[in-house]
C-alpha positions as CSV (number, residue, x, y, z in Angstrom):
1,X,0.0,0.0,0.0
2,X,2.9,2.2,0.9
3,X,4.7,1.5,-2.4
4,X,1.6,2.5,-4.4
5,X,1.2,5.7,-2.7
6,X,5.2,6.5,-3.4
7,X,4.6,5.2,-6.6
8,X,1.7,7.4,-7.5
9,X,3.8,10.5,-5.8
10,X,6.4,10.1,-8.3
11,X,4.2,10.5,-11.1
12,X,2.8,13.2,-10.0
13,X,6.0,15.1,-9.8
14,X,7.1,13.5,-12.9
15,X,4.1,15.0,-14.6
16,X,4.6,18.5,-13.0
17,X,8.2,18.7,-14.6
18,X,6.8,17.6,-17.8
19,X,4.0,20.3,-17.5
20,X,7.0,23.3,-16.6
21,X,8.5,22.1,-19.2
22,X,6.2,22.9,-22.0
23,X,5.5,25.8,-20.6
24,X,8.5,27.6,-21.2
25,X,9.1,26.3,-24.2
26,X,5.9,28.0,-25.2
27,X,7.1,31.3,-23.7
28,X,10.3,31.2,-25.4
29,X,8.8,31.0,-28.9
30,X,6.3,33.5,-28.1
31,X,9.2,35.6,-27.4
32,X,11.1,34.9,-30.2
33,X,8.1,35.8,-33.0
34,X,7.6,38.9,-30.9
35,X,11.6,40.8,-30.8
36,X,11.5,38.4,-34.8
37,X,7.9,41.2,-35.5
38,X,10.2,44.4,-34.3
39,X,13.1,43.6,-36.6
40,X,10.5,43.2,-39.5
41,X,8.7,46.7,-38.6
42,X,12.5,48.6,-37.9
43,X,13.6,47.4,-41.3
44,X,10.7,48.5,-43.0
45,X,10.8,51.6,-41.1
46,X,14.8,51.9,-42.5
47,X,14.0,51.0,-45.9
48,X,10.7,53.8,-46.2
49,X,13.6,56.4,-44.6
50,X,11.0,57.2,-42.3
51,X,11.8,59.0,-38.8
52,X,10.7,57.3,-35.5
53,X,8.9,59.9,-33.0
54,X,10.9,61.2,-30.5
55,X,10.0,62.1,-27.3
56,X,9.5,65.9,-26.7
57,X,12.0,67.8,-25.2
58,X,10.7,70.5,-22.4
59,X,10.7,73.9,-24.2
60,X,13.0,76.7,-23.0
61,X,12.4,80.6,-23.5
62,X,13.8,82.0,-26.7
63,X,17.1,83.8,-26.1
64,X,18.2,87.1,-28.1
65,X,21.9,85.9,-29.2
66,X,24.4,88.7,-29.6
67,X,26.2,89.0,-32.9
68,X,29.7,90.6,-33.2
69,X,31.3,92.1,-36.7
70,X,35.0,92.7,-37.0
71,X,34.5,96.2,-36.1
72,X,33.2,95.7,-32.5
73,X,36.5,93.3,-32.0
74,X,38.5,95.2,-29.4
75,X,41.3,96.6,-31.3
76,X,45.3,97.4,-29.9
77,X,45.0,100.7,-28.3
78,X,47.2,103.3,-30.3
79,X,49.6,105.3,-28.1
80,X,50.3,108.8,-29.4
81,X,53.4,108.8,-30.6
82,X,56.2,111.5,-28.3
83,X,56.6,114.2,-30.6
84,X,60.8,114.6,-31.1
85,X,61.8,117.8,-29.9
86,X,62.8,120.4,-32.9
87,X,66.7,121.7,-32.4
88,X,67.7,124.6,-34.5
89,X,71.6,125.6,-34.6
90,X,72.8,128.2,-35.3
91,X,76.5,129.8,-35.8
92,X,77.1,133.7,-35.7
93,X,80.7,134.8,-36.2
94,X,82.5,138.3,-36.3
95,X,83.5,140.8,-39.0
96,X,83.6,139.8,-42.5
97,X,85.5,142.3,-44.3
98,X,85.8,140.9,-48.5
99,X,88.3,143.5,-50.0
100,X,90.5,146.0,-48.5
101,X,91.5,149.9,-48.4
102,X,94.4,149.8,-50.0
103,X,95.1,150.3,-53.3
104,X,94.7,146.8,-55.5
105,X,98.4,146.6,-56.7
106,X,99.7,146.2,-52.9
107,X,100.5,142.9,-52.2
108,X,99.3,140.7,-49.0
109,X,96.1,142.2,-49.2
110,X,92.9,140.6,-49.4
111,X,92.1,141.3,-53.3
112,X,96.1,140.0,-54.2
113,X,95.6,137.1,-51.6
114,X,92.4,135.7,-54.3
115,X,94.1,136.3,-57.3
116,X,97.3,134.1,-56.3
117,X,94.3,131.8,-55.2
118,X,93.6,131.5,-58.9
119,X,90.5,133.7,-58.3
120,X,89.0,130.9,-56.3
121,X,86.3,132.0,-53.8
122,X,86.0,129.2,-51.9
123,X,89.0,129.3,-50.5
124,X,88.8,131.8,-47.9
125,X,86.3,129.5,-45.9
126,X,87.5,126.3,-47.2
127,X,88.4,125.3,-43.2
128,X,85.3,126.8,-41.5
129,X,82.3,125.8,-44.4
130,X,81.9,122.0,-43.0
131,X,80.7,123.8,-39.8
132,X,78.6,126.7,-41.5
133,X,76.8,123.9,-43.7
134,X,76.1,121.5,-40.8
135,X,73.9,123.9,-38.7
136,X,71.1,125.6,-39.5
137,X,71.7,129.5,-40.1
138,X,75.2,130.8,-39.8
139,X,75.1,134.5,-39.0
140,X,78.4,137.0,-39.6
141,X,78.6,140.6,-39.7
142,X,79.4,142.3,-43.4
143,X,82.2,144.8,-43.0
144,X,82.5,147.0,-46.0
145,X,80.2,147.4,-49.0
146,X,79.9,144.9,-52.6
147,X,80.3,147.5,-55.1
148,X,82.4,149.5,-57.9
149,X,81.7,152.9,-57.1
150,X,84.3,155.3,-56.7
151,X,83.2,158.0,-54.8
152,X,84.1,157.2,-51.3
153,X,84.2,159.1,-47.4
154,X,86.9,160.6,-46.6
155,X,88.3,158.2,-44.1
156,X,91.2,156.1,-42.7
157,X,90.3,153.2,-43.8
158,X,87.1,153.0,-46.6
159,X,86.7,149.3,-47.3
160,X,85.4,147.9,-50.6
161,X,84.8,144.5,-52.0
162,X,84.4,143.3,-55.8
163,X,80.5,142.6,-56.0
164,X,81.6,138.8,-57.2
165,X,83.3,138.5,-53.6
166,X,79.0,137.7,-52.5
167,X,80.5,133.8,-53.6
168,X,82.5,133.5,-50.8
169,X,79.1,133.8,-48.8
170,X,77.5,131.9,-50.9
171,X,79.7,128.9,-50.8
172,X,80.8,129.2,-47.4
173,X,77.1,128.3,-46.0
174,X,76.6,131.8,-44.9
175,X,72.9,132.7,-44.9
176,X,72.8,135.8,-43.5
177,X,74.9,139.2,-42.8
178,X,74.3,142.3,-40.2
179,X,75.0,145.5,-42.6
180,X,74.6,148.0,-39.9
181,X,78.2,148.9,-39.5
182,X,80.4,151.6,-39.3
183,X,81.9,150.7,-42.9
184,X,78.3,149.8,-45.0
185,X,78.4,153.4,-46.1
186,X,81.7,153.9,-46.9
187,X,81.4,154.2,-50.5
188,X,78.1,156.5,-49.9
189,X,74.5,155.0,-49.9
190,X,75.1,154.4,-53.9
191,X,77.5,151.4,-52.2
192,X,75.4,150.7,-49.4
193,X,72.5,150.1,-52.0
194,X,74.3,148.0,-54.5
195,X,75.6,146.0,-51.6
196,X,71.9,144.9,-50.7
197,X,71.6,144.3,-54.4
198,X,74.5,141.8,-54.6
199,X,73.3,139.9,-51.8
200,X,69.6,139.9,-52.6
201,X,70.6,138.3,-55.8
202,X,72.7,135.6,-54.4
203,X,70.0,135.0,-51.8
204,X,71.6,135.7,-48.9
205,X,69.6,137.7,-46.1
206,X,70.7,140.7,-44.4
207,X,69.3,143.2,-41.8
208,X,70.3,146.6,-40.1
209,X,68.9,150.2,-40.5
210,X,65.5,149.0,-39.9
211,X,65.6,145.8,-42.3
212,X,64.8,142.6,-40.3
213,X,65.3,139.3,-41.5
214,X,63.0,136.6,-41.0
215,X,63.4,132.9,-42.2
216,X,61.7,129.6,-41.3
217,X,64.0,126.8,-40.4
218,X,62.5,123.3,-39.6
219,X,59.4,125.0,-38.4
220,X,60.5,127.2,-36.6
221,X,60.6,130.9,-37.3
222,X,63.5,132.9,-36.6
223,X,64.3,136.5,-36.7
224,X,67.3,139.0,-37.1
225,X,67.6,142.7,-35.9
226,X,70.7,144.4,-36.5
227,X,71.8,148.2,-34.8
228,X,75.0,150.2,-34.6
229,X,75.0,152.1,-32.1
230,X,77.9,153.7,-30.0
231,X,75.8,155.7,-27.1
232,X,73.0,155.3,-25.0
233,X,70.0,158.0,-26.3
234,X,66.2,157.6,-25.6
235,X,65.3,157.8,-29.6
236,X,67.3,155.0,-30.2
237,X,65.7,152.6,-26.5
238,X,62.3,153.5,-28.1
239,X,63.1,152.0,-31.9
240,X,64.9,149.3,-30.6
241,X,62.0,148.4,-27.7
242,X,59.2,148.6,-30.7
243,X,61.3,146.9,-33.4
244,X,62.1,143.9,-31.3
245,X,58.2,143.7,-30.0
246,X,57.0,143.8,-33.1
247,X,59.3,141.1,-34.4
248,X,59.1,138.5,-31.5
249,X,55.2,138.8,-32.3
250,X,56.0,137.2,-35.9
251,X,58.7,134.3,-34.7
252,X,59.6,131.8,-32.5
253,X,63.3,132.6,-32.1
254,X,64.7,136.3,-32.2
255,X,68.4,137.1,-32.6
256,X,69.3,140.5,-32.2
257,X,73.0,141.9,-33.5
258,X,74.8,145.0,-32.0
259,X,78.0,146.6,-33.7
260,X,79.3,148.5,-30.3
261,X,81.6,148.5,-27.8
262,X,85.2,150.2,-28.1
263,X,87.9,148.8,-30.6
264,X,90.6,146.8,-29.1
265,X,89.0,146.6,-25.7
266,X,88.8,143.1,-23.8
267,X,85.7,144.1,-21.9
268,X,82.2,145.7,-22.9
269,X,81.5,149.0,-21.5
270,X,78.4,150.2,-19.7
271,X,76.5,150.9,-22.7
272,X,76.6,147.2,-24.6
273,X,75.3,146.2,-21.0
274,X,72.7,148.3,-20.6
275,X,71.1,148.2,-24.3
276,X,72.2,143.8,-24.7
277,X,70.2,143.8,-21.1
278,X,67.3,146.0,-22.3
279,X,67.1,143.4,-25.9
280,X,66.7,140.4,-23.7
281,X,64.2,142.4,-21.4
282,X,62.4,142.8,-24.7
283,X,62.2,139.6,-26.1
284,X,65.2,138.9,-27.4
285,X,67.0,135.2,-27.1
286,X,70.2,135.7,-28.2
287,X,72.4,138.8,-28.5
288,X,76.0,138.7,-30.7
289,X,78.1,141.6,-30.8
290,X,81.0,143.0,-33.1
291,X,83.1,146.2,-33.9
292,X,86.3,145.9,-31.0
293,X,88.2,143.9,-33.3
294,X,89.0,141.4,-30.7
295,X,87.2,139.2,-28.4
296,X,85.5,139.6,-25.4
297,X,83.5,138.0,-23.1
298,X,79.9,136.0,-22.8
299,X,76.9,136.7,-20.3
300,X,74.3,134.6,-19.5
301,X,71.5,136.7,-18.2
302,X,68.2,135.4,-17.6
303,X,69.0,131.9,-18.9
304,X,70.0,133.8,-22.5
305,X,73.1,134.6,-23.6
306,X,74.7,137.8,-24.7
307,X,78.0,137.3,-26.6
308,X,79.6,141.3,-26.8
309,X,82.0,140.6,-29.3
310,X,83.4,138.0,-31.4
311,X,86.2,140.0,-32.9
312,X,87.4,139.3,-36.2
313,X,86.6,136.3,-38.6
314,X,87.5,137.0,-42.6
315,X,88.9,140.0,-42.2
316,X,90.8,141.7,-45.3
317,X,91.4,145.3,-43.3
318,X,94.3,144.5,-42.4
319,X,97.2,142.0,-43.5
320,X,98.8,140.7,-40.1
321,X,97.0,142.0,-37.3
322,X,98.5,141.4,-33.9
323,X,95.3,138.9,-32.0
324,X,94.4,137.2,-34.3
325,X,91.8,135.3,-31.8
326,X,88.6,134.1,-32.8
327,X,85.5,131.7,-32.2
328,X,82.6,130.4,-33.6
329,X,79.7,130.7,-31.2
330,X,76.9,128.1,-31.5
331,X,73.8,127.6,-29.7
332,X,71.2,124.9,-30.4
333,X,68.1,126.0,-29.8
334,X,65.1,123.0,-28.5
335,X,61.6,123.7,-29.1
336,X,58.4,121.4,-28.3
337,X,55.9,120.4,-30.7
338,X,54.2,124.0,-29.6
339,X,57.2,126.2,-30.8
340,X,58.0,127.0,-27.3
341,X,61.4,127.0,-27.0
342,X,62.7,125.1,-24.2
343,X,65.6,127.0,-22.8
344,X,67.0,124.9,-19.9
345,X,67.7,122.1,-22.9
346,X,69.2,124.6,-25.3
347,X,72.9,124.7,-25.2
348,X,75.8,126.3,-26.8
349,X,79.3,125.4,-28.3
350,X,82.5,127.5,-28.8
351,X,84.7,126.9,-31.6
352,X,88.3,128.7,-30.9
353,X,89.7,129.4,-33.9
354,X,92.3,132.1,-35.4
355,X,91.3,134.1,-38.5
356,X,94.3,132.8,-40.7
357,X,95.7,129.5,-41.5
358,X,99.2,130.6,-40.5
359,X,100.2,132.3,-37.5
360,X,102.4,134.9,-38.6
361,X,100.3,136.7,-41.2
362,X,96.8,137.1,-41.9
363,X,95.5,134.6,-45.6
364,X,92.1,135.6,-44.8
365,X,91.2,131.8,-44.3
366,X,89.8,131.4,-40.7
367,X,90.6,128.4,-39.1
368,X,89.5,126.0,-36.2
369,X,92.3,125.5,-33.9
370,X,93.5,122.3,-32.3
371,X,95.8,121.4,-29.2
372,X,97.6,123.4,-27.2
373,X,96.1,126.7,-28.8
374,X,92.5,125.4,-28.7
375,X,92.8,125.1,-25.4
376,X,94.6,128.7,-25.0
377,X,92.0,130.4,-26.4
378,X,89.1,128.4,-24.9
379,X,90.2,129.3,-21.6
380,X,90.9,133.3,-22.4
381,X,87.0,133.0,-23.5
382,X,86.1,131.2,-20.1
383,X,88.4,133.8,-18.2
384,X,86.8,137.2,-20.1
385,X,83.3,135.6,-19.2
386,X,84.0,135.3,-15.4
387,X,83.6,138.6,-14.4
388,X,79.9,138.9,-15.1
């Protein structure tokens, strides 16, 4: 009885398994015709290039997008350039005296010098003209008229050049000459006239007796007053106070030359102080100074400078004179890009130098010295200064 009862529980159990069995054999062909359905329908969907649906995204607010052209790219910020200061130089020298007062047939002089220089006019400045054509105006005073009249003052010495002697400007690098002297009139205002003549036509400026000279130079616009004068007098304060006012209201830069002082005298008298103070007090920036002969001494006076004389330079009035001293004063002028000239920048340069080429007569062929006498003559320059 026992073994039926087992025997019946193992069929039971046997038919249970067999039952599980087909049951998941069912399921997994149901499964299998279903994922074998979803290949067909993705295929088809491939081949009809049809787009499955997605699912919708969650909508955001429309945003304004900024747009940028090359123009609104920031850009390298330009620095204004440093304007380069201006510098103006310029030279002035002592007397310039082309001819003589002798008669032409003497020998030595000035007139006999050029014709054994096979009439070259170059000559006489042939050491100096490197410096006159380096700087910017070179200034000298013009002793003695340019002309061939005959009628002359009656005089010691009446100087007079051949007109043609205006080439030795010319070719130097001379610009510019002072003609109020005590020899432009020697040969009467019929020389004095043909003398401004000569020079107009070889372009070189002059001024004196009420001419000024006004010339523009990198920018920068520069005036020249000459005067003679020998005393102090209240007509002569009132032209020279109005003619410097009304000329510093047309420049930048005003020079202002004085024949004065007493021949052969190391020291200015009280006048060239007084009237080289009262140019400054004006408006002038620069005083030079000529007539002594010789050399004398430089003031600074209110940050300007006041040269009284420079003596001597190409001087044909006389053949071997006995101080042959000389200099080439320079100043370079600084001005900003307004025209305003800087002073405290500016500086000057002194060029000794001894008005022949040989020491124990006078060519008429200035020269720069070198050495020993350089140095000489530098210091006489320092020690004539010191006592202002």
């Amino acid at each position: 009885m026992e073994k039926r009862q087992q025997s019946k529980r193992k069929r039971g159990i046997l038919f249970l398994c067999a039952l599980l069995c087909i049951i998941c054999i069912g399921g997994l062909a149901f499964i299998s015709t279903k994922e074998k359905k979803m290949e067909e329908n993705l295929d088809n969907i491939l081949e009809e290039g049809s787009h499955m649906p997605l699912m919708p995204k969650k909508l955001e607010p429309t945003k304004e997008v900024e747009t940028f052209t090359e123009a609104d790219l920031p850009k390298e910020v330009e620095r204004p350039k440093e304007q380069e200061p201006i510098m103006v130089m310029i030279s002035a020298t002592g007397d310039f005296t082309l001819g003589n007062y002798l008669p032409t047939d003497e020998t030595n002089t000035f007139d006999d010098v050029f014709r054994k220089q096979g009439r070259d006019y170059g000559y006489f400045l042939s050491n100096v003209k490197d410096i006159f054509q380096s700087d910017d105006l070179t200034l000298v005073n013009l002793e003695g008229p340019l002309t061939h009249a005959t009628k002359k003052m009656d005089k010691p010495f009446p100087f007079k050049g051949d007109p043609s002697y205006v080439r030795i400007l010319t070719e130097g690098g001379v610009e510019a000459v002072n003609v109020a002297n005590n020899h432009s009139h020697d040969y009467f205002e019929q020389g004095y006239q043909d003398t401004l003549k000569t020079l107009e036509q070889a372009n070189i400026g002059y001024y004196g007796y009420g001419k000024s000279y006004i010339t523009e130079q990198k920018g920068i616009k520069i005036g020249v007053l000459g005067y003679k004068t020998w005393a102090k007098t209240d007509a002569f304060t009132q032209i020279l106070e109005k003619e410097i006012t009304h000329i510093k209201e047309q420049t930048d830069l005003l020079i202002v030359s004085f024949h004065w002082g007493d021949e052969r005298t190391y020291y200015p008298n009280d006048i060239q102080k007084y009237y080289g103070h009262l140019a400054i007090d004006v408006g002038a920036d620069l005083v030079i100074g000529h007539h002594p002969h010789v050399i004398q001494g430089i003031e600074q006076y209110k940050d300007r400078y006041i040269v009284y004389s420079l003596g001597n330079f190409c001087y044909g009035g006389h053949r071997n004179p006995p101080d042959k001293d000389t200099f080439i004063f320079q100043q370079t002028f600084v001005f900003d890009e307004q025209k305003q000239c800087l002073l405290h920048e500016s500086f000057i340069n002194l060029i000794p130098c001894r008005i022949s080429s040989v020491p124990d007569r006078n060519d008429y062929r200035p020269t720069p010295l070198e050495g020993d006498e350089k140095e000489r003559v530098r210091k006489r320059i320092e020690e004539l200064s010191s006592h202002f």
